[in-house]
N, CA and C atoms as an extended XYZ file, in Angstrom:
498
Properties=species:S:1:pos:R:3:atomname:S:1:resname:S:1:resid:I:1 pbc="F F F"
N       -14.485        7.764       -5.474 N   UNK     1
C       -14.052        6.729       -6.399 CA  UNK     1
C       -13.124        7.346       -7.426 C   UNK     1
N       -12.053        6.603       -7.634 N   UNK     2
C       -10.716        7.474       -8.751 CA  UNK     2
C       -11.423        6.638      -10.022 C   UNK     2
N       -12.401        6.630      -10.379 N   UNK     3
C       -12.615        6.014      -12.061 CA  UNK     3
C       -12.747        4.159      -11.642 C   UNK     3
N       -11.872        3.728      -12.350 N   UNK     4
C       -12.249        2.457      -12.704 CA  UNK     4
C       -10.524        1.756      -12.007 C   UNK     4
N        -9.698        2.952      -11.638 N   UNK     5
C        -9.243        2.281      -10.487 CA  UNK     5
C        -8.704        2.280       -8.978 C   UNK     5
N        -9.660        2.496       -8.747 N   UNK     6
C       -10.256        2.333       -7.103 CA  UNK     6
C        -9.591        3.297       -6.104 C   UNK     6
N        -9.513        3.605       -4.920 N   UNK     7
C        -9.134        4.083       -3.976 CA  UNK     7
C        -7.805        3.825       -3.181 C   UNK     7
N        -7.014        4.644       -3.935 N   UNK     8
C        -5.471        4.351       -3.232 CA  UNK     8
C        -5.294        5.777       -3.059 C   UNK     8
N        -4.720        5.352       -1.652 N   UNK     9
C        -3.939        6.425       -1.342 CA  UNK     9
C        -4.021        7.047        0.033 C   UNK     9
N        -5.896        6.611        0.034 N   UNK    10
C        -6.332        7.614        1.000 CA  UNK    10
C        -6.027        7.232        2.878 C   UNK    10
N        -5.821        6.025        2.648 N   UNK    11
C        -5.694        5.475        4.531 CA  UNK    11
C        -4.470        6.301        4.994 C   UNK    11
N        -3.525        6.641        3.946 N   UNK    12
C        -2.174        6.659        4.590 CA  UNK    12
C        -2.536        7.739        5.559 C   UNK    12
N        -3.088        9.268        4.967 N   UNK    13
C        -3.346       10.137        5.583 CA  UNK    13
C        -4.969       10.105        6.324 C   UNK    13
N        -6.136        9.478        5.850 N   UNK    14
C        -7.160        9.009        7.079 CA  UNK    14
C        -6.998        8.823        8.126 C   UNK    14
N        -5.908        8.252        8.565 N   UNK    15
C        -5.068        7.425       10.025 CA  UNK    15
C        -5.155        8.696       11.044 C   UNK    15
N        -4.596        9.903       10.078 N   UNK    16
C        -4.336       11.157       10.824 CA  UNK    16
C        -6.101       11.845       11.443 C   UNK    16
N        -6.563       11.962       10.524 N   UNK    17
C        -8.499       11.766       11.214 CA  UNK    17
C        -8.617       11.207       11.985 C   UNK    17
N        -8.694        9.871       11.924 N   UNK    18
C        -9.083        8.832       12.806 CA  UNK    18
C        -8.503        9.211       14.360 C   UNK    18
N        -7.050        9.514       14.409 N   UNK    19
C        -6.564        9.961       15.603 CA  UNK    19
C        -7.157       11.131       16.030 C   UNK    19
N        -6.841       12.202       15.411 N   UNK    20
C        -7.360       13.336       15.901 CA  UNK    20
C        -9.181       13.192       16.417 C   UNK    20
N       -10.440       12.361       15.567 N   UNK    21
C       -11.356       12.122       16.491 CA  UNK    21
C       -10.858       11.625       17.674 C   UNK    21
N       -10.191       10.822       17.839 N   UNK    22
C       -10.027       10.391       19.399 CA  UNK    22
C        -9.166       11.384       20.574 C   UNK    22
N        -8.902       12.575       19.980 N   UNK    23
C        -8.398       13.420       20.913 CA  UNK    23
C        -6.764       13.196       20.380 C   UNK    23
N        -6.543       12.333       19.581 N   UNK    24
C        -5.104       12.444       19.254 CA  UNK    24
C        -4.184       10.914       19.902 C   UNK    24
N        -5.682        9.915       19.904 N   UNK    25
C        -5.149        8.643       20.420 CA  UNK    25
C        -4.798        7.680       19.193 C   UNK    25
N        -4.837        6.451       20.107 N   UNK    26
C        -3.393        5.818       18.753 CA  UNK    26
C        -4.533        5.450       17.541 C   UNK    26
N        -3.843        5.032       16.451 N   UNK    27
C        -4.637        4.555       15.265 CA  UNK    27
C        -3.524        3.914       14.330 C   UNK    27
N        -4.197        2.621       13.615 N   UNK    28
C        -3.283        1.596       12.658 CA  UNK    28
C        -4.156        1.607       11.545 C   UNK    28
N        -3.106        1.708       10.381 N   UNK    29
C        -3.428        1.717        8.905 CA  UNK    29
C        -3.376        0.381        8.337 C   UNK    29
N        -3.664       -0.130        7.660 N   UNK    30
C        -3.267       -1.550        7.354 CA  UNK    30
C        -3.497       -1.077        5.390 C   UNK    30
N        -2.383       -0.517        5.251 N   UNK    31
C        -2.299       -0.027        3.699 CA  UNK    31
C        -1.545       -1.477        3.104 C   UNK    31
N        -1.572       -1.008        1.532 N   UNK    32
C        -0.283       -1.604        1.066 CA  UNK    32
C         0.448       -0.759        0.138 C   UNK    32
N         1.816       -0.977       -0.297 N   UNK    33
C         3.050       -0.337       -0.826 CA  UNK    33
C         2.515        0.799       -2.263 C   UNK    33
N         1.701        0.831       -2.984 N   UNK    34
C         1.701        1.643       -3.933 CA  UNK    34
C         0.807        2.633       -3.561 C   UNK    34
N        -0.696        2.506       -2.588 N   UNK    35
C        -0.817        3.404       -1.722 CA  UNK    35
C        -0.237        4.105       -0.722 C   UNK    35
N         0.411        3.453       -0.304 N   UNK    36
C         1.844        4.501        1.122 CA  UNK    36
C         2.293        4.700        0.266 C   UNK    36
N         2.767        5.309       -1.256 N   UNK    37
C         3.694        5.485       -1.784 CA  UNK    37
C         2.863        6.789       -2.101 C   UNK    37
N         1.610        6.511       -2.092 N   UNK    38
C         0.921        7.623       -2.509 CA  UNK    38
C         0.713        8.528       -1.570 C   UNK    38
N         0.238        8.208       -0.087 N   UNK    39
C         0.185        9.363        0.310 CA  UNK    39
C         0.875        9.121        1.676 C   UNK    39
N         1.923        8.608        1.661 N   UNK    40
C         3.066        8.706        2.940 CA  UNK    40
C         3.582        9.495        3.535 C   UNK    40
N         3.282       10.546        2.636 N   UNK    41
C         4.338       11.610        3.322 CA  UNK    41
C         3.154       12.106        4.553 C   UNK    41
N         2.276       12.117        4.911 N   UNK    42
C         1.354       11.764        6.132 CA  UNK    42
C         2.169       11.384        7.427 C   UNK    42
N         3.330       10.495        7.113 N   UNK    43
C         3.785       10.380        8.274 CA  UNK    43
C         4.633       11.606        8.824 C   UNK    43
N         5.186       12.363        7.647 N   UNK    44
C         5.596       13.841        8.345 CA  UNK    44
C         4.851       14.441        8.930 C   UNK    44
N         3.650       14.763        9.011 N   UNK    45
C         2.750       15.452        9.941 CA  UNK    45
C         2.532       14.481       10.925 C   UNK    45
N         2.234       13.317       11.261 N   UNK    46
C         2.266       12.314       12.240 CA  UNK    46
C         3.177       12.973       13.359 C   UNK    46
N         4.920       12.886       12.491 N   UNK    47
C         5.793       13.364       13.571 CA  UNK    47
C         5.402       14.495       13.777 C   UNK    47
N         5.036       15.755       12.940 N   UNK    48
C         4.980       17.005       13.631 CA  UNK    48
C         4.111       17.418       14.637 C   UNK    48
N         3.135       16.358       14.472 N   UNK    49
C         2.095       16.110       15.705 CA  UNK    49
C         1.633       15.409       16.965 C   UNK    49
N         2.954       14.653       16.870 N   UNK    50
C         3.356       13.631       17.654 CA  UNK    50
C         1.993       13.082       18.142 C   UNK    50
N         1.640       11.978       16.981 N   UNK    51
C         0.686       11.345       17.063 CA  UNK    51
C         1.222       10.104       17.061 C   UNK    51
N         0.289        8.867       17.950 N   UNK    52
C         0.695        7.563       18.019 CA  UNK    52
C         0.239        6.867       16.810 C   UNK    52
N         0.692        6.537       16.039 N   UNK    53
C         0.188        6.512       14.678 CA  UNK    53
C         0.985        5.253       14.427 C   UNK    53
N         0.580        3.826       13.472 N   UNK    54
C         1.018        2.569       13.164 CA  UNK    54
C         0.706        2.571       11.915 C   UNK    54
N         1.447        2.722       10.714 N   UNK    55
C         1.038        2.343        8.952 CA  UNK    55
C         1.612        0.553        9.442 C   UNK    55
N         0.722       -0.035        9.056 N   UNK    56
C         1.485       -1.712        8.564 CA  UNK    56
C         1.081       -1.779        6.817 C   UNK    56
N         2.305       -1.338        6.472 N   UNK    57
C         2.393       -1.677        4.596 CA  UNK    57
C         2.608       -2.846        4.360 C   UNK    57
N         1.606       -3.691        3.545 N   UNK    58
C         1.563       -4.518        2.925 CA  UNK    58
C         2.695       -4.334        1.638 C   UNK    58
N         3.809       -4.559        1.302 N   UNK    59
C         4.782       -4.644        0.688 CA  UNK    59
C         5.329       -5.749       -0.291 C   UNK    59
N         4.458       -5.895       -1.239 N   UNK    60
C         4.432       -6.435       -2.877 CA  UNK    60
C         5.419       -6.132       -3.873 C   UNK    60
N         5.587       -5.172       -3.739 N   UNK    61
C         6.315       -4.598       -4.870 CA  UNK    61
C         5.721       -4.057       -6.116 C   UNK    61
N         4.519       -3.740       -5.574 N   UNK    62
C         3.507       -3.512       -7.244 CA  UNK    62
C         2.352       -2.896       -7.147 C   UNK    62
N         1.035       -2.444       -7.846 N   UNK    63
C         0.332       -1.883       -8.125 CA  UNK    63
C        -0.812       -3.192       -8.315 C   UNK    63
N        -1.121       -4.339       -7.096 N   UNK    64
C        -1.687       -5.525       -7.263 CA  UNK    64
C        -3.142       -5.267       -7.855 C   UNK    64
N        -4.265       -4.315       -7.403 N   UNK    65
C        -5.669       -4.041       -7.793 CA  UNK    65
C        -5.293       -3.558       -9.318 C   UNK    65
N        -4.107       -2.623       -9.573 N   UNK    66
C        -4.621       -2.233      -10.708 CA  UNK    66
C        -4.186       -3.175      -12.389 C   UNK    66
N        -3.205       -3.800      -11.620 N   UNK    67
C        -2.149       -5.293      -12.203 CA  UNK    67
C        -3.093       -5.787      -12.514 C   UNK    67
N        -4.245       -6.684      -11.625 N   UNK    68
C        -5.598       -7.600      -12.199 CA  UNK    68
C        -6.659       -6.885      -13.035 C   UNK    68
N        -6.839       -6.105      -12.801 N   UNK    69
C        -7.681       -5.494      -13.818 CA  UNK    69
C        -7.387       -5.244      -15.044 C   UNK    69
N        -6.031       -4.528      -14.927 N   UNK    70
C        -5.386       -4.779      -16.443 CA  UNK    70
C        -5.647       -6.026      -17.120 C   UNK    70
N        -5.399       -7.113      -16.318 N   UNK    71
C        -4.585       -8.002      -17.000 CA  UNK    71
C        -6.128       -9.063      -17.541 C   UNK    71
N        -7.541       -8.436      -16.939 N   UNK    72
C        -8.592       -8.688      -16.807 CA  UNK    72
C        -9.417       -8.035      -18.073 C   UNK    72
N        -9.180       -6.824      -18.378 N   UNK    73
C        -9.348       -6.263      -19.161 CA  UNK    73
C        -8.502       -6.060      -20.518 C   UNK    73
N        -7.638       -6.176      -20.870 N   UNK    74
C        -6.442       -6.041      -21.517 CA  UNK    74
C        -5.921       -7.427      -22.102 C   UNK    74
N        -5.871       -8.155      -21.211 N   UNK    75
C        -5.342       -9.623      -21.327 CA  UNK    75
C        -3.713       -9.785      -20.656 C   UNK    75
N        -3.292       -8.240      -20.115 N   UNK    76
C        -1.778       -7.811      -19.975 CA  UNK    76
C        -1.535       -7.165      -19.034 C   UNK    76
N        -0.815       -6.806      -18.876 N   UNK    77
C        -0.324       -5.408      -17.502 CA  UNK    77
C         0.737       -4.577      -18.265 C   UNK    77
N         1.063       -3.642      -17.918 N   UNK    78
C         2.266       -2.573      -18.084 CA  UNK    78
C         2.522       -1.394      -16.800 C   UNK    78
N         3.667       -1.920      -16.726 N   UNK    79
C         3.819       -0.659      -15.463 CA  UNK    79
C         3.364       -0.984      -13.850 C   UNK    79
N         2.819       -2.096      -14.121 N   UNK    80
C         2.023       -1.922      -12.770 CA  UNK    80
C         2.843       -2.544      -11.386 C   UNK    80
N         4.013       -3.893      -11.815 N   UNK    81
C         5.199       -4.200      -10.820 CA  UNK    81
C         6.152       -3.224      -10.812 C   UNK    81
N         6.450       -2.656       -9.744 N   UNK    82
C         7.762       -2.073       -9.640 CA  UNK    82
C         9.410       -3.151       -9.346 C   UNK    82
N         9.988       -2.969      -11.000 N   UNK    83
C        11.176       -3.633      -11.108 CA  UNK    83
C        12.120       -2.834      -11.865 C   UNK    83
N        13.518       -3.259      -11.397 N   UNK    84
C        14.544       -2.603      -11.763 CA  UNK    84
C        14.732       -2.727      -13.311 C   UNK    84
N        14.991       -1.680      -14.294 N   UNK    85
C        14.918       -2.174      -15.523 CA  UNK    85
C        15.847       -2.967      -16.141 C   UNK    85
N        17.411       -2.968      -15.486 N   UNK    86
C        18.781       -3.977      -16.068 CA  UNK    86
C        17.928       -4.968      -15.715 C   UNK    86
N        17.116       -5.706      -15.093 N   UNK    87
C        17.588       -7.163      -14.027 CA  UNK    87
C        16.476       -7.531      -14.047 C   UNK    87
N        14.966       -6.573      -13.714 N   UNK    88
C        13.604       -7.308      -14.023 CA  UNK    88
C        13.094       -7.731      -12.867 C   UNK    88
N        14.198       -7.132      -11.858 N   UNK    89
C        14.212       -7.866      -10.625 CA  UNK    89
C        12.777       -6.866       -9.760 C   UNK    89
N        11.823       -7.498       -8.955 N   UNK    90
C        11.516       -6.809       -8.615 CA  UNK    90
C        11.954       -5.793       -7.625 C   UNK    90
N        11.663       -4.404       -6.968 N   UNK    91
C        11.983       -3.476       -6.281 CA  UNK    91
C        11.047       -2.467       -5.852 C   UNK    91
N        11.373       -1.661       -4.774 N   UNK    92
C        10.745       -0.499       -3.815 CA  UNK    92
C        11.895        0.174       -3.437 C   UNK    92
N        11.138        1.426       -3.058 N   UNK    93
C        12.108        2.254       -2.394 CA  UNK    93
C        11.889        1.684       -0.667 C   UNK    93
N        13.068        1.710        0.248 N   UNK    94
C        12.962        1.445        2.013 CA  UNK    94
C        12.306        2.237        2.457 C   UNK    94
N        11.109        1.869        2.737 N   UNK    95
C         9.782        2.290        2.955 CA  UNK    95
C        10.298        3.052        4.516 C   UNK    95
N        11.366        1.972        4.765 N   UNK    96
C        11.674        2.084        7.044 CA  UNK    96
C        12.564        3.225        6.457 C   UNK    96
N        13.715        3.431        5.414 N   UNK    97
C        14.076        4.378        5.720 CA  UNK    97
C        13.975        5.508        5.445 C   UNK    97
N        12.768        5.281        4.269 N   UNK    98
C        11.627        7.175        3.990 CA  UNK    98
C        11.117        7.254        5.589 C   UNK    98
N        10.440        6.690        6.216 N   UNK    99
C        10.339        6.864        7.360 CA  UNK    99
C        10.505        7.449        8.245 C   UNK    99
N        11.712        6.744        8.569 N   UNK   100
C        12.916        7.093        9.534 CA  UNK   100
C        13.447        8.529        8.837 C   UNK   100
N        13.646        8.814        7.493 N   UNK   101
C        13.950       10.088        7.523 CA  UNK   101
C        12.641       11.234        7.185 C   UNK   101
N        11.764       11.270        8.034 N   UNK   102
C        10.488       12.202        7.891 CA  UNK   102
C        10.304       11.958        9.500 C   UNK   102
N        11.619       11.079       10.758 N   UNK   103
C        11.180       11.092       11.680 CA  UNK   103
C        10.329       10.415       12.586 C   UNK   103
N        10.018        9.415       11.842 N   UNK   104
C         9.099        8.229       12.263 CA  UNK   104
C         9.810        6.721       12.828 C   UNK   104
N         9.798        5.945       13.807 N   UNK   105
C        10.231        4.512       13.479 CA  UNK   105
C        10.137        3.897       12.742 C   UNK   105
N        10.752        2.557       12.257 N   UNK   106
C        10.202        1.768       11.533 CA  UNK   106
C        10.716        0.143       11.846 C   UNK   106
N         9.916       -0.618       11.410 N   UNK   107
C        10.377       -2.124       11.394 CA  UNK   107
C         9.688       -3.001       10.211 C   UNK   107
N        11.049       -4.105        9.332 N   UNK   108
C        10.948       -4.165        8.606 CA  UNK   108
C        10.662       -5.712        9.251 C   UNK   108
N         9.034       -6.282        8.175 N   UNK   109
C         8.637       -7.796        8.577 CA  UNK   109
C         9.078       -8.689        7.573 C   UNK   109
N         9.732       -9.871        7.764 N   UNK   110
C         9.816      -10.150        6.610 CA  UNK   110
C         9.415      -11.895        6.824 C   UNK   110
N         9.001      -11.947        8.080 N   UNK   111
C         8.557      -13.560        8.175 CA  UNK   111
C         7.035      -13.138        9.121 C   UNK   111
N         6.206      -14.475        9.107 N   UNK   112
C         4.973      -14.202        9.887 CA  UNK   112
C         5.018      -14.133       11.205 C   UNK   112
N         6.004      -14.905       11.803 N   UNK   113
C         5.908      -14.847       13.277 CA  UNK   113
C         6.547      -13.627       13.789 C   UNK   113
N         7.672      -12.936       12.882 N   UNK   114
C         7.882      -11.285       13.318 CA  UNK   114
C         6.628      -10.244       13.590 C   UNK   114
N         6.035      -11.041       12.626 N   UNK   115
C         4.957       -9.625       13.057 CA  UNK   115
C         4.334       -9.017       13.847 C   UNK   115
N         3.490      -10.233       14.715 N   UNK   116
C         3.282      -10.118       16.118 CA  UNK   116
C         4.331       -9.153       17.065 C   UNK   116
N         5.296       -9.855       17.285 N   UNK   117
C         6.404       -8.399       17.992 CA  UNK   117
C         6.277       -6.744       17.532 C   UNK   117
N         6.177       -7.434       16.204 N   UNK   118
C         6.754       -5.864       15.401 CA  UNK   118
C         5.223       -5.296       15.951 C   UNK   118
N         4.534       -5.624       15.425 N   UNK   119
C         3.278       -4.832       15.985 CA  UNK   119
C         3.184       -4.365       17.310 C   UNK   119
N         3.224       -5.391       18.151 N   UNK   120
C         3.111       -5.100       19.604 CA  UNK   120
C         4.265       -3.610       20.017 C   UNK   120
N         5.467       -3.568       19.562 N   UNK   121
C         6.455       -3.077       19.765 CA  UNK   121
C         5.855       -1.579       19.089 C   UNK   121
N         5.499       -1.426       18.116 N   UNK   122
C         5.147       -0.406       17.126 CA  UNK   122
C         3.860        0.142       18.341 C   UNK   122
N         2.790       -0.575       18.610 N   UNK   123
C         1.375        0.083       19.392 CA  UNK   123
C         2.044        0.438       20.657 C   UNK   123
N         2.567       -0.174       21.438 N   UNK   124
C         3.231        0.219       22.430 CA  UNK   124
C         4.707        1.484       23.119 C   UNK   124
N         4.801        1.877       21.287 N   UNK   125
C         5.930        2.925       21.389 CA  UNK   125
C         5.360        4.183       21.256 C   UNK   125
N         4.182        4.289       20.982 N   UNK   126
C         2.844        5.387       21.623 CA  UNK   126
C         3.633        6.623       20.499 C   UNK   126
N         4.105        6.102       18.932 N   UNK   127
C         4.923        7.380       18.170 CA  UNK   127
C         4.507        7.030       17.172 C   UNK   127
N         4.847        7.680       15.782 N   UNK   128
C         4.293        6.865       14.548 CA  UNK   128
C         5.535        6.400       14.064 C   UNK   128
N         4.766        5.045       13.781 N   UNK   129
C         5.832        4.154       13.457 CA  UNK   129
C         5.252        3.340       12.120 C   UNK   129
N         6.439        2.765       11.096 N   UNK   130
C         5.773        2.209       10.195 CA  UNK   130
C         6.745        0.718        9.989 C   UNK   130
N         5.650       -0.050        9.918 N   UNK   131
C         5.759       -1.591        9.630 CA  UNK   131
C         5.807       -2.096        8.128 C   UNK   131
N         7.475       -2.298        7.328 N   UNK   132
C         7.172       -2.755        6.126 CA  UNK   132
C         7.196       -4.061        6.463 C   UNK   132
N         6.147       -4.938        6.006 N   UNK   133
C         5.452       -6.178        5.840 CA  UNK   133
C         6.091       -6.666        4.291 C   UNK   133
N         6.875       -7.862        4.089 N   UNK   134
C         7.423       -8.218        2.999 CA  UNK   134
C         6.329       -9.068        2.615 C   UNK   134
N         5.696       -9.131        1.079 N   UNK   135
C         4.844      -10.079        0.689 CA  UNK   135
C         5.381      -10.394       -0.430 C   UNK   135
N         4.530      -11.780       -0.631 N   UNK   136
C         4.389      -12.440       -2.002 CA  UNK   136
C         3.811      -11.303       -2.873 C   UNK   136
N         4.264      -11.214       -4.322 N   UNK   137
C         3.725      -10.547       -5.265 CA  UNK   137
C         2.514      -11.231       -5.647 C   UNK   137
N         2.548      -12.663       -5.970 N   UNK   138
C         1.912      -13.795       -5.997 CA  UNK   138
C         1.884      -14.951       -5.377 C   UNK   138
N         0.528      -14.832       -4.778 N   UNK   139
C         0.391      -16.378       -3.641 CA  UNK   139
C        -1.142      -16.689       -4.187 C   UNK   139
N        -0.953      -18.338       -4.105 N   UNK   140
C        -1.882      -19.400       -5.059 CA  UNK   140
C        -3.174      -19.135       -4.185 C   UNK   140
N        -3.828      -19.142       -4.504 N   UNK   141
C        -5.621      -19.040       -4.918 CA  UNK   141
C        -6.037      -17.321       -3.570 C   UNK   141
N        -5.177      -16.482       -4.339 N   UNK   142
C        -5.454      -15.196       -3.621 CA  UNK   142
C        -5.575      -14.312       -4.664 C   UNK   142
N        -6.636      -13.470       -4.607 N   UNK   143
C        -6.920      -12.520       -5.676 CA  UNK   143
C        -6.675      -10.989       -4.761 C   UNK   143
N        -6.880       -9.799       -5.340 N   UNK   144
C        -6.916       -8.928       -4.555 CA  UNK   144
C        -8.413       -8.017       -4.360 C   UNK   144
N        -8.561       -8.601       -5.553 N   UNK   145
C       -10.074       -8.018       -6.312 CA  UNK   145
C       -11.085       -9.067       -5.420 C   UNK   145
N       -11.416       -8.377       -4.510 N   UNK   146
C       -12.128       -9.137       -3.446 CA  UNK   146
C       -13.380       -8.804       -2.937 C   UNK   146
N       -14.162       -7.856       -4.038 N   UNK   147
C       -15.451       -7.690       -4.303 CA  UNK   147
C       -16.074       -7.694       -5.198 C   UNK   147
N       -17.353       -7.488       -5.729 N   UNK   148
C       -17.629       -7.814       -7.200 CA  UNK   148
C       -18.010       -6.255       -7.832 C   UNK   148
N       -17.650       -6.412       -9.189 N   UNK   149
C       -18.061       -5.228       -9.755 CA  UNK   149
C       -19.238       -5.304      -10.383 C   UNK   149
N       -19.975       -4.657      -11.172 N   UNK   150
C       -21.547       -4.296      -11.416 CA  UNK   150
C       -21.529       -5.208      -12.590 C   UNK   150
N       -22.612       -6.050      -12.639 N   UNK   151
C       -22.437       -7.187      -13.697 CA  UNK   151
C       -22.096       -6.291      -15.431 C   UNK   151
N       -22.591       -5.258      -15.265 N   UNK   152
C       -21.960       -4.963      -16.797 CA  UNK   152
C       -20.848       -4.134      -16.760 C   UNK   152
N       -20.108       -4.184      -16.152 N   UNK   153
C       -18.564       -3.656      -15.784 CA  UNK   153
C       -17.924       -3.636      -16.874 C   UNK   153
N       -17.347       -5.615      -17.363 N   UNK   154
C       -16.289       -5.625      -18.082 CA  UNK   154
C       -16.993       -5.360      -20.065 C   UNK   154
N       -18.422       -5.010      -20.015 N   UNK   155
C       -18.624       -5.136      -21.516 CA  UNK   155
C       -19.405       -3.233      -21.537 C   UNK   155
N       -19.424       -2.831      -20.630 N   UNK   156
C       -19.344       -1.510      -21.256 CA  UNK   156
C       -18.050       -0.875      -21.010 C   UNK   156
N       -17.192       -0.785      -20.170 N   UNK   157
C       -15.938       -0.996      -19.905 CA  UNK   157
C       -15.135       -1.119      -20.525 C   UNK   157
N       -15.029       -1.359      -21.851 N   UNK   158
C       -13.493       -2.336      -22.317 CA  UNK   158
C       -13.156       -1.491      -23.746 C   UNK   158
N       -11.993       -1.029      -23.678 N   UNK   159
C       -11.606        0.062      -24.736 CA  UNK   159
C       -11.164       -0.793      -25.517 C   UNK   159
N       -11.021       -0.338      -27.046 N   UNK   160
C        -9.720       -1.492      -27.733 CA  UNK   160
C        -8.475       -1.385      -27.486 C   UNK   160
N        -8.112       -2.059      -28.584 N   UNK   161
C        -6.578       -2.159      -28.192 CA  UNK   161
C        -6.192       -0.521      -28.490 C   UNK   161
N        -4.443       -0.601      -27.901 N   UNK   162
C        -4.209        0.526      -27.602 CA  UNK   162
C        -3.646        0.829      -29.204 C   UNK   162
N        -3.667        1.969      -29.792 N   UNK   163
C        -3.360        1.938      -31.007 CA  UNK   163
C        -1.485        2.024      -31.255 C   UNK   163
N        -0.968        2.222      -30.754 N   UNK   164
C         0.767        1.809      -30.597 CA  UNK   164
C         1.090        1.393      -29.277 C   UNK   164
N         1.935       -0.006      -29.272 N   UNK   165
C         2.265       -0.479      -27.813 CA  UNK   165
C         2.378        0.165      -26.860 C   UNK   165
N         2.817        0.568      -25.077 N   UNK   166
C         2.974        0.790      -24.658 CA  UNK   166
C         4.652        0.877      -24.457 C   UNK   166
């Protein structure tokens, strides 16, 4: 457990376990974007091991578990969308073409019925390959926080305010 906010990071490179128990057979990650950001570079050893390996990144643009909690605790967020600072616009780095340059495939989803292909195409190219999945930052009655925390969480939990803004 990383503290009070949660476990990122770790599937990107788990994937590589998971294969190697099976003798080095295929295995799919089903991360999202601020974890592959964390530990992606996993797919360089993928290629150096030429393992059949599938990341499908969930691709937000943001830091969604740690965004609600903030904003749960705090009343706010800071830092937690990744956006360009002129424009506000949100942004990522090309997940397909960090990828592609560490040697890996990639295919970029950006509607639902692509995905199906992209997947099929990705398990069937028996290499590691990574699937950026375009998402909503925000979609109506979806939380991410999709378990419960220990009923006295948010009241031993809760620091004051921060003593100069962020």
């Amino acid at each position: 457990h990383c503290g009070f906010y949660h476990r990122m990071g770790w599937s990107a490179s788990a994937i590589i376990g998971a294969s190697l128990a099976r003798g080095g057979g295929p295995a799919l990650a089903l991360i999202v974007d601020g974890s592959f950001l964390m530990g992606g570079t996993a797919v360089a050893t993928a290629v150096e091991q030429d393992l059949p390996l599938v990341w499908v990144v969930l691709n937000n643009r943001s830091l969604q578990i740690e965004r609600e909690l903030m904003q749960r605790l705090y009343g706010r967020t800071a830092f937690c969308d990744y956006r360009l600072s002129k424009t506000g616009e949100l942004w990522n780095p090309d997940l397909g073409k960090w990828a592609e340059a560490m040697g890996a495939r990639a295919t970029k989803v950006q509607t639902a019925a692509a995905f199906a292909p992209a997947l099929r195409r990705a398990l069937e190219g028996r290499a590691p390959h990574v699937i950026d999945v375009d998402v909503s930052l925000e979609v109506e009655g979806y939380r991410s926080i999709w378990y419960s925390y220990p009923r006295n969480f948010f009241e031993t939990w809760a620091p004051g305010p921060l003593e100069k803004p962020a």
